[in-house]
C-alpha positions, 0 to 999 in steps of 0.5 A: 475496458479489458482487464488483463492481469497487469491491469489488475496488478497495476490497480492493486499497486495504485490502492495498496499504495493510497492505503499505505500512505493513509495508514502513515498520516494515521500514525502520523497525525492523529495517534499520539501514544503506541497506537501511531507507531502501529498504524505506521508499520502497517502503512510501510509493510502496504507501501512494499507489498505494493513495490512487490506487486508493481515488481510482479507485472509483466511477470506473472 
């Protein structure tokens, strides 16, 4: 399997986007106090680092 760049950015799009989800339901389900809001702002900046990314393939 060869990996070109798009490849790669489609990978970085598919984590950053678990990671950012997962960040979320952190924030979400499991803290309670400030910490959860932390968590989620930190999963919403991962989601548009992803959008960036998945803007980025094609034309880098």
């Amino acid at each position: 399997m060869e990996m070109n760049k798009n490849t790669v950015l489609a990978w970085a799009t598919f984590i950053m986007i678990l990671v950012g989800i997962g960040l979320i339901a952190l924030g979400a389900f499991k803290y309670d106090d400030v910490a959860g809001w932390g968590f989620a702002s930190v999963g919403i900046g991962f989601l548009a680092n992803a959008w960036v990314f998945n803007a980025l393939k094609g034309r880098v």
